[in-house]
KEGUVEX-729285 format. One record per residue (C-alpha): residue number from 1; residue in one letter; x, y, z. Coordinates in steps of 0.1 Angstrom, whole numbers, plus 2048, in hexadecimal, padded with zeros to 3 digits. Example, Ala and Ser with C-alpha at 12.3 -4.5 7.8 and 13.67 -1.06 7.14 Angstrom:
2
<1 'a' <87B 7D3 84E>>
<2 's' <889 7F5 847>>
//
This chain:
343
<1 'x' <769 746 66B>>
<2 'x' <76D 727 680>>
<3 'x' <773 708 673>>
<4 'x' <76A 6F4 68E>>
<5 'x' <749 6E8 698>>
<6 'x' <73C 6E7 6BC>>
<7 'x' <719 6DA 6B6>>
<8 'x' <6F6 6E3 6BD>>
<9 'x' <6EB 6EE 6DC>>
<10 'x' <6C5 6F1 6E6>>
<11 'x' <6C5 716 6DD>>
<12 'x' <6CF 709 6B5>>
<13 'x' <6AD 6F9 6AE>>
<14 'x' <690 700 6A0>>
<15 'x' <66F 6EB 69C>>
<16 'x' <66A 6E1 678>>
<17 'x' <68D 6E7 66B>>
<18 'x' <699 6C6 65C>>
<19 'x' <6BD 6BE 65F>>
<20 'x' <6D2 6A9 645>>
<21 'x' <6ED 693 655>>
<22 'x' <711 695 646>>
<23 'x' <725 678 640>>
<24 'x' <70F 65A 62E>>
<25 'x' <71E 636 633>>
<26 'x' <721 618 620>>
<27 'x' <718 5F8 632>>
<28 'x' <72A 5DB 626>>
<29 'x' <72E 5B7 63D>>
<30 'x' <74A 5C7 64F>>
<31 'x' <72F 5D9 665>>
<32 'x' <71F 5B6 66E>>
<33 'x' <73F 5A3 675>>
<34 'x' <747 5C1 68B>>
<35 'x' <722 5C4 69A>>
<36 'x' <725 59B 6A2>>
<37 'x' <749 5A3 6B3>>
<38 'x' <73C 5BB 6C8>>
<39 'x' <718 5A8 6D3>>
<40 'x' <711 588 6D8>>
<41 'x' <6F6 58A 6BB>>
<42 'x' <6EF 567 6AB>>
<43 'x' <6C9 56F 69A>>
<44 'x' <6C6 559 67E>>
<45 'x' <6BB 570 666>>
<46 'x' <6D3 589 668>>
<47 'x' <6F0 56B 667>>
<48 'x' <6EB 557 647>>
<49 'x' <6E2 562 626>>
<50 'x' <6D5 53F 623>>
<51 'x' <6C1 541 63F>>
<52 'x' <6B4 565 62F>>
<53 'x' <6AA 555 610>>
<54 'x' <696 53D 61C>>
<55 'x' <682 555 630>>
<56 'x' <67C 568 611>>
<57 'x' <694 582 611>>
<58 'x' <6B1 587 5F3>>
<59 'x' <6CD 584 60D>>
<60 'x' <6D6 588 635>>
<61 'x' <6CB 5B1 639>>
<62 'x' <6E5 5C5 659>>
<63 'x' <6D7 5BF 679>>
<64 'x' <6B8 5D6 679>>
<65 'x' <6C9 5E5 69E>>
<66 'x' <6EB 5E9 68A>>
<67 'x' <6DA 5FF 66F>>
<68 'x' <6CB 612 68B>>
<69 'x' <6EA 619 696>>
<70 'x' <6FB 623 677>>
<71 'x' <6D9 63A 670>>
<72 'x' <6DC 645 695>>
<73 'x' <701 650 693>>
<74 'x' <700 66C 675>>
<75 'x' <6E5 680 68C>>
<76 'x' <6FC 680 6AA>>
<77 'x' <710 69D 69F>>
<78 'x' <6F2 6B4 697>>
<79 'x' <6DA 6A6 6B1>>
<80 'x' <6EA 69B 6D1>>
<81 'x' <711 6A5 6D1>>
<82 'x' <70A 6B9 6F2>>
<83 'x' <6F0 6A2 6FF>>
<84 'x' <6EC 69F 722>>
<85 'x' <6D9 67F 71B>>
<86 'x' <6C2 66E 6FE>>
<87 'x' <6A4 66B 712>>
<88 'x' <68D 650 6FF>>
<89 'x' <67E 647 6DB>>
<90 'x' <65F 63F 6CD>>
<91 'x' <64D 63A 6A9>>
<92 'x' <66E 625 69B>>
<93 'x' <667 610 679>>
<94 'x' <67D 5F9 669>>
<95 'x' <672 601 647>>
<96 'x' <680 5EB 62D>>
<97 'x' <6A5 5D6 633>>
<98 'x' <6C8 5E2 633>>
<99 'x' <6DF 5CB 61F>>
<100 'x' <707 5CE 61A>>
<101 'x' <70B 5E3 5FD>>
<102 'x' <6F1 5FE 608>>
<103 'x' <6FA 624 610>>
<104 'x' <6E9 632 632>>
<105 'x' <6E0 655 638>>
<106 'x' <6CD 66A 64C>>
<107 'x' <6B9 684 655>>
<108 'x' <6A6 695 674>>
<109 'x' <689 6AC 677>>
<110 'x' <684 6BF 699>>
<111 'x' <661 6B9 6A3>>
<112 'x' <662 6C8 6CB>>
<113 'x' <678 6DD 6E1>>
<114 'x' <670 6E2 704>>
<115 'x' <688 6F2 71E>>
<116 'x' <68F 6E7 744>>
<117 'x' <686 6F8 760>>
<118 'x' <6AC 6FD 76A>>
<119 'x' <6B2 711 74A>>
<120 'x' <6CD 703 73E>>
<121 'x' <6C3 6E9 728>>
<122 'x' <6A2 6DC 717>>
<123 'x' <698 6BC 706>>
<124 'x' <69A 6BC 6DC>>
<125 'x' <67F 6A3 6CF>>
<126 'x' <68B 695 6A7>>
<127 'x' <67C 67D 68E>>
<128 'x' <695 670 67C>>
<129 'x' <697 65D 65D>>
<130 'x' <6B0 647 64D>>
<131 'x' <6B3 642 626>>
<132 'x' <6C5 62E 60E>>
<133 'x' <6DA 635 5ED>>
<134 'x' <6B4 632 5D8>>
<135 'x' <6A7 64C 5F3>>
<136 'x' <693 631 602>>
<137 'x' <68A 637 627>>
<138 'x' <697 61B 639>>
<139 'x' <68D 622 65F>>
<140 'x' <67F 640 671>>
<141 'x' <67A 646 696>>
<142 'x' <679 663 6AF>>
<143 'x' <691 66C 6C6>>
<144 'x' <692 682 6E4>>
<145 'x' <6B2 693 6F7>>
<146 'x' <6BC 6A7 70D>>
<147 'x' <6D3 6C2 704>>
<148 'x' <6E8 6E0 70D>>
<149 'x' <6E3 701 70C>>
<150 'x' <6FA 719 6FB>>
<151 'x' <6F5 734 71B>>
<152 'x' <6DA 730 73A>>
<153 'x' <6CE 74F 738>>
<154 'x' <6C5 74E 712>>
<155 'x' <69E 74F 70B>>
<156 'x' <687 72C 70C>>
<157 'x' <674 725 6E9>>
<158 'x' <650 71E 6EB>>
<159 'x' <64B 6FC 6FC>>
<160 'x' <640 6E1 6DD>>
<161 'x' <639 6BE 6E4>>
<162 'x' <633 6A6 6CB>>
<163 'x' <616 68E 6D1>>
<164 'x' <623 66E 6CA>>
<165 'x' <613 64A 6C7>>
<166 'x' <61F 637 6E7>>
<167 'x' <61B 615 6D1>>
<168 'x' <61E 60F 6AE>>
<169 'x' <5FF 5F5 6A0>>
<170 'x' <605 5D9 68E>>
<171 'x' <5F8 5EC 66E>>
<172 'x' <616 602 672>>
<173 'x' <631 5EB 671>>
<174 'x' <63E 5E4 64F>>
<175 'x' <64A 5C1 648>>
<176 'x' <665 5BB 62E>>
<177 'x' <656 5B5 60E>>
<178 'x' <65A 58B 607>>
<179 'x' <663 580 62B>>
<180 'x' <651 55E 62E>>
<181 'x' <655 54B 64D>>
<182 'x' <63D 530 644>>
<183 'x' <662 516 63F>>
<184 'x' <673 523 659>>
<185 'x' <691 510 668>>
<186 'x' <689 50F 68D>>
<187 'x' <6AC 4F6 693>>
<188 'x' <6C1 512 67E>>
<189 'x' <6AF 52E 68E>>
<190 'x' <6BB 51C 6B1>>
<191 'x' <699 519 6C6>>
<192 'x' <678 509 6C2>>
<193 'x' <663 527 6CC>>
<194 'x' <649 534 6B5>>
<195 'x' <632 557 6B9>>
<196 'x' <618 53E 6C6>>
<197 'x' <62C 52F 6E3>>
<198 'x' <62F 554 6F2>>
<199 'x' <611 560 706>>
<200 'x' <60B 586 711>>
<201 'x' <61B 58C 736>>
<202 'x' <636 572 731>>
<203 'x' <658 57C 73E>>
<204 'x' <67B 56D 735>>
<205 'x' <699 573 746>>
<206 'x' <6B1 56B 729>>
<207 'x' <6C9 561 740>>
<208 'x' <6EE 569 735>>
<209 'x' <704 58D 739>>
<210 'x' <71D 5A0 72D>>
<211 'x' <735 5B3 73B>>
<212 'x' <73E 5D3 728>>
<213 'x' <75E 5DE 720>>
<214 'x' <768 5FE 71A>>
<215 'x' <77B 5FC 6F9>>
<216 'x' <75E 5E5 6EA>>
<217 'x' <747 602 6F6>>
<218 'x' <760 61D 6DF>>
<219 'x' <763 602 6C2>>
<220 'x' <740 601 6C0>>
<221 'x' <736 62A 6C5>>
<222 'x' <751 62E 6A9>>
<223 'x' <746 615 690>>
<224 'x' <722 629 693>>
<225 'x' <736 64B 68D>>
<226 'x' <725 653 6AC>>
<227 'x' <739 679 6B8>>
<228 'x' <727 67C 6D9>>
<229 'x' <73F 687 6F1>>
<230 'x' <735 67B 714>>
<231 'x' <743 65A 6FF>>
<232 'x' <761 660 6F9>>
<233 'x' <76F 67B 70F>>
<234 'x' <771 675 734>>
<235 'x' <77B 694 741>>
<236 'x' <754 6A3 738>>
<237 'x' <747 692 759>>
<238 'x' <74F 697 779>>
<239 'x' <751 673 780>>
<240 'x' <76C 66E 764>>
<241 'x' <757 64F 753>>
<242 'x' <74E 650 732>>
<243 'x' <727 645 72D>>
<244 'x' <722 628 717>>
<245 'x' <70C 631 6F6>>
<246 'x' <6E8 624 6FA>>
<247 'x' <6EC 615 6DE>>
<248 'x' <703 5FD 6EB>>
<249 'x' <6EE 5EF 703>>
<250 'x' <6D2 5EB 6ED>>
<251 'x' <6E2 5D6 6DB>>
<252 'x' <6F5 5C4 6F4>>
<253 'x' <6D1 5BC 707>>
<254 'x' <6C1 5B2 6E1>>
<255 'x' <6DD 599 6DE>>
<256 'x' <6D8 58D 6FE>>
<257 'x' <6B4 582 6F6>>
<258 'x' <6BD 56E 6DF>>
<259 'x' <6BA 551 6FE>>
<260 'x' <694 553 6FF>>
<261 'x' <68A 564 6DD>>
<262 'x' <6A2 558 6C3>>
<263 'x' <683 556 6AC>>
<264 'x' <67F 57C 6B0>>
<265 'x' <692 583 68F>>
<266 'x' <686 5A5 687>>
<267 'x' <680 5C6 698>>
<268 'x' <66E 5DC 683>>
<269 'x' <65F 5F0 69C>>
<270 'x' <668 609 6BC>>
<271 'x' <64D 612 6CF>>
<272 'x' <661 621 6ED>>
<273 'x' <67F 623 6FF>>
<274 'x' <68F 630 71C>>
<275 'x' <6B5 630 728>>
<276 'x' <6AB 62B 74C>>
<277 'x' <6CF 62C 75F>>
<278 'x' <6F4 635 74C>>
<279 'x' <70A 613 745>>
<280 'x' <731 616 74C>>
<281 'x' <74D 601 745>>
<282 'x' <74F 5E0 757>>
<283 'x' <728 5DF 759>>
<284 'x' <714 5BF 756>>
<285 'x' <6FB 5BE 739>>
<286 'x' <6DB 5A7 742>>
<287 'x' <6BD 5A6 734>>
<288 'x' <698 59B 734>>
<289 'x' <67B 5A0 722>>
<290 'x' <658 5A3 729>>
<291 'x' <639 598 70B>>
<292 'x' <627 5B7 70A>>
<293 'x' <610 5AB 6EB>>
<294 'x' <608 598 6CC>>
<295 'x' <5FB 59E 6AE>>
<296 'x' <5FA 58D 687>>
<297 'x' <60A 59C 66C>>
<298 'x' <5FA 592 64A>>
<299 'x' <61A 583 63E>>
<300 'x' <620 55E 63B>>
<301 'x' <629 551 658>>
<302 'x' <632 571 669>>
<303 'x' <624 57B 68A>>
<304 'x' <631 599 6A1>>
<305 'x' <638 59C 6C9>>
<306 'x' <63A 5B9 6D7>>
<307 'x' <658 5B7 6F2>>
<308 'x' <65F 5CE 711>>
<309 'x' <68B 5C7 70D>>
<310 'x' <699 5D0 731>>
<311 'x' <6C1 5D7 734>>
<312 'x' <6CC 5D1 759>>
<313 'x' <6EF 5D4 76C>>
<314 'x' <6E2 5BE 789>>
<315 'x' <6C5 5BC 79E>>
<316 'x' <6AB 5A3 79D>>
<317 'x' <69A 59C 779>>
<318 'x' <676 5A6 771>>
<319 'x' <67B 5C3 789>>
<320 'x' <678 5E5 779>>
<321 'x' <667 605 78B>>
<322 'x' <66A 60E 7B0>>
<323 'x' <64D 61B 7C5>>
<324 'x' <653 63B 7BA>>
<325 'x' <64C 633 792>>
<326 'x' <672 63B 78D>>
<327 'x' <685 61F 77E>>
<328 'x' <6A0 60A 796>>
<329 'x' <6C0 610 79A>>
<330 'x' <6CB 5F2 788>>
<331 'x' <6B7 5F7 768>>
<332 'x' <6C7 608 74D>>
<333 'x' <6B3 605 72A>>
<334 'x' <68A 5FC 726>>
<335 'x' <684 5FA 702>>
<336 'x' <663 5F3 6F5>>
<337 'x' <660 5E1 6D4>>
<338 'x' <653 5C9 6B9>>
<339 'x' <664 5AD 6AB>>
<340 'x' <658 597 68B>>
<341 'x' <659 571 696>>
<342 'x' <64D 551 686>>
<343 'x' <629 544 68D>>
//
């Protein structure tokens, strides 16, 4: 019997199987002094358990992107270890906090399967969920990717689709129970700008970059126990470069907002996301960000934007489809999203 595991290919799944994730971690603040080495990430909230406090909450919760992450990770071995690519997500909720202390894990249903044309690989649709030590469901969000097949020849499933929401409403975010932003520190939060000083259509071009390095990039893919191998070995594509996780660059680009929307404390919700182009080594992160709504949330103080987050390696900002619908060359993430910020 072998010992070794090669991973799923699309041929392995099954719609309506659920698959638990091994390996549950322990987040402690080693995973936000590492997440602050690797980005540029200065959000109040997530900095100071002072800060926390006085917006209501016990203490300073993980970065909501670095729980994501750590949720993210445990599927990769089941779900995408012979990915092609993770083609996009949609219906993500930031359910309740993630403080140092708690235990992560997760788990995925498969809710579509549809092969490609070509025959050798098809596209696995999951919703997966994360869960603390007290079983508490902590984020979910769907996930789509593409993946191998085992052998070409080998007989498609019946095409399933999900039919997901393409934006979550306000009623379905969840804010954390006691956050209060009605004494908010706008001078420790580091800008001025409230939900009301942001109108629907603005743009901001948040100005700075980053370049990425390559050993940051395996630093951070192994902090998130993230297997996929198109990260870590070179010699599975032809061009010898090992893609940088998606991940990455999310958070890279969320940092990077931070000069423009340093109010934006919270993301609680994912409506939709596409990794548009791959990012390599020596690649510069930009971003800018476009207001796609507003809306009120019930809680003191707290309003909601909803933010279109754009991740470019060049090219001129606010520039984001060609003629053709397809995105440019020089865009390489478009996530949709909503973000808690003080009214």
């Amino acid at each position: 019997m072998a010992k070794t595991n090669p991973g799923r290919f699309f041929e392995d799944y099954t719609v309506g199987e659920t698959i638990d994730h091994a390996v549950p971690r322990t987040v402690s603040g080693g995973e936000r002094a590492l997440y602050h080495a690797l980005y540029p990430a200065r959000h109040a909230l997530y900095s100071s358990d002072a800060f926390a406090q006085s917006c209501g909450l016990p203490a300073s919760p993980l970065d909501d992107l670095a729980a994501f992450h750590v949720v993210f990770g445990k599927t990769v071995p089941d779900i995408s270890l012979n990915a092609l690519a993770n083609l996009g997500y949609a219906e993500g909720r930031w359910l309740r906090p993630v403080y140092p202390g708690d235990t992560l894990r997760s788990s995925s249903e498969v809710i579509g399967l549809k092969q490609n044309s070509n025959g050798k690989s098809g596209v696995v649709w999951v919703r997966t969920k994360g869960e603390n030590q007290r079983g508490e469901t902590v984020m979910d969000y769907v996930r789509w990717v593409m993946v191998r097949k085992r052998e070409a020849g080998s007989a498609a499933p019946e095409a399933i689709i999900p039919d997901l929401k393409p934006v979550l409403d306000v009623s379905d975010l969840v804010v954390p129970e006691g956050l209060d932003f009605t004494g908010y520190d706008f001078t420790l939060a580091g800008e001025p700008h409230r939900w009301g000083d942001y109108e629907v259509g603005e743009t901001i071009d948040h100005v700075d970059g980053v370049t990425v390095e390559e050993a940051e990039h395996m630093m951070a893919t192994r902090l998130w126990q993230n297997t996929a191998k198109v990260h870590f070995d070179a010699t599975l594509r032809e061009d010898g470069n090992r893609l940088i996780y998606g991940g990455h660059v999310i958070s890279m680009a969320r940092a990077l907002s931070f000069n423009g929307l340093a109010n934006a404390q919270m993301i609680v919700g994912l409506n939709g996301g596409a990794h548009a182009n791959p990012c390599y080594s020596g690649d510069t992160i930009r971003a800018w960000t476009e207001v796609l709504d507003k809306a009120e949330t019930g809680a003191p103080g707290v309003g909601a934007l909803r933010l279109r987050l754009v991740a470019t390696k060049g090219g001129e900002p606010f520039t984001l489809k060609g003629e053709d619908g397809k995105y440019l060359p020089h865009v390489m993430l478009d996530l949709d999203y909503w973000a808690l910020m003080p009214m």
